[in-house]
C-alpha positions as CSV (number, residue, x, y, z in Angstrom):
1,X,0.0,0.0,0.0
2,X,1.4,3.6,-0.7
3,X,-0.2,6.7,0.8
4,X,0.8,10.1,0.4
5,X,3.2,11.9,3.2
6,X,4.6,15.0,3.7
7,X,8.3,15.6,4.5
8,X,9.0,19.1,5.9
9,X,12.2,20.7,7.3
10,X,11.5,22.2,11.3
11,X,13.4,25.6,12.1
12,X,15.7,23.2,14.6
13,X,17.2,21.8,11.7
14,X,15.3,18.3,12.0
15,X,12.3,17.0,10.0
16,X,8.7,16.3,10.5
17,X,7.4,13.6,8.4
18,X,3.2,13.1,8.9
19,X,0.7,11.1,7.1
20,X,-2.4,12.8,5.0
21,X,-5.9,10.9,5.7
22,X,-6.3,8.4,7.0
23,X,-3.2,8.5,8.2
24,X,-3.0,12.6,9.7
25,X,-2.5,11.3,13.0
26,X,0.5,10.0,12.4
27,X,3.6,12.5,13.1
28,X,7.3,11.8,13.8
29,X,10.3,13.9,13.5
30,X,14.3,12.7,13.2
31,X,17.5,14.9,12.5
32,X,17.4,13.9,8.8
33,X,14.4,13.3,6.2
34,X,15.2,9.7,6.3
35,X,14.7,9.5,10.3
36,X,11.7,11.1,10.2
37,X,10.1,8.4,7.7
38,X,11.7,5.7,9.3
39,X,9.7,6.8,12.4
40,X,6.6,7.7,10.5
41,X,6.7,4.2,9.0
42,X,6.6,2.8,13.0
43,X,3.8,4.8,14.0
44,X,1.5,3.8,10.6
45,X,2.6,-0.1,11.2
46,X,1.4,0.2,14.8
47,X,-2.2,1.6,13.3
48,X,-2.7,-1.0,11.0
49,X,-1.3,-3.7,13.6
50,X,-4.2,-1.9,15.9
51,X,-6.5,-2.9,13.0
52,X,-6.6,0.4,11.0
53,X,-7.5,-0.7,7.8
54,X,-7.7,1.4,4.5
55,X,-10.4,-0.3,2.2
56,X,-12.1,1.5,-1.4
57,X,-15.9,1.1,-1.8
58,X,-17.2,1.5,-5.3
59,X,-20.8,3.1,-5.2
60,X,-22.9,2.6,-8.4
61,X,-23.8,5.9,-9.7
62,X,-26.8,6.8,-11.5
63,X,-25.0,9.3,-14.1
64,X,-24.5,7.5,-17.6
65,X,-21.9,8.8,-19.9
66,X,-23.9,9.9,-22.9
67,X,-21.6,9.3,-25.5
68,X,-22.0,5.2,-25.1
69,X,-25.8,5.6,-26.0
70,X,-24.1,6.4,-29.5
71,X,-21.2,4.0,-29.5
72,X,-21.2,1.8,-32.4
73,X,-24.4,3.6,-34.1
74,X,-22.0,4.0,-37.5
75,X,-20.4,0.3,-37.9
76,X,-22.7,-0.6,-40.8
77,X,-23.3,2.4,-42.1
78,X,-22.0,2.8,-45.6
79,X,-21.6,6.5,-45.4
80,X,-19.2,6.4,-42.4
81,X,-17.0,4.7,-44.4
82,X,-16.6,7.0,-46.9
83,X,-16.9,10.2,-44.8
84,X,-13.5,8.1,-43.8
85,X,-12.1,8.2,-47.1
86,X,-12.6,11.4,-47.7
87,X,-11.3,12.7,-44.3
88,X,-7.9,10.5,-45.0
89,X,-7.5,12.3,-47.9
90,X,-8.0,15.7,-47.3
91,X,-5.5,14.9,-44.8
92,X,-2.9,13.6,-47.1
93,X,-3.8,16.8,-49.1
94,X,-3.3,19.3,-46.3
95,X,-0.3,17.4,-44.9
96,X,1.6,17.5,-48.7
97,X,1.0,21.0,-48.9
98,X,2.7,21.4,-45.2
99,X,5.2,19.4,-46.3
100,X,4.2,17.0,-43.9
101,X,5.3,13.3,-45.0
102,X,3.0,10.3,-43.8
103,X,3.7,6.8,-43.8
């Protein structure tokens, strides 16, 4: 599991390392960045030890997104395929006379 934390040097020359939620409780400071994780790192093991656990729910949502109701409409349709055509090459046009090479 990863979960964001934020490493910040203390006027006394030391470091504060401290989790962000769920984890803002935990805070721990050490004379270099590197202390101050290694003791963050102790404090979040004894959480989850403790039976902290971070879990995701998934909620089913009523919004739709309204460009599937359309998906697929032009598979059969003879016209999409040559709007296709044609929109290759104007393409191939505008890209020659950019000097534009295509493969």
């Amino acid at each position: 599991m990863q979960i964001p934390v934020v490493v910040e040097p203390l006027d006394s020359g030391h470091f504060r390392a401290q989790g962000l939620a769920p984890f803002n409780a935990a805070i721990a400071e050490g004379p270099t960045s590197d202390a101050a994780l290694a003791k963050l790192r102790e404090e979040l093991n004894k959480e989850l030890q403790s039976g902290k656990r971070v879990v995701m729910m998934d909620f089913p949502g009523e919004e739709t997104n309204p460009w599937l109701a359309m998906a697929g409409s032009l598979i059969d349709n003879p016209l999409f395929d040559e709007w296709q055509v044609v929109m290759r090459e104007y393409r191939d046009q505008v890209n020659r006379e950019e000097g534009i090479e295509r493969d």
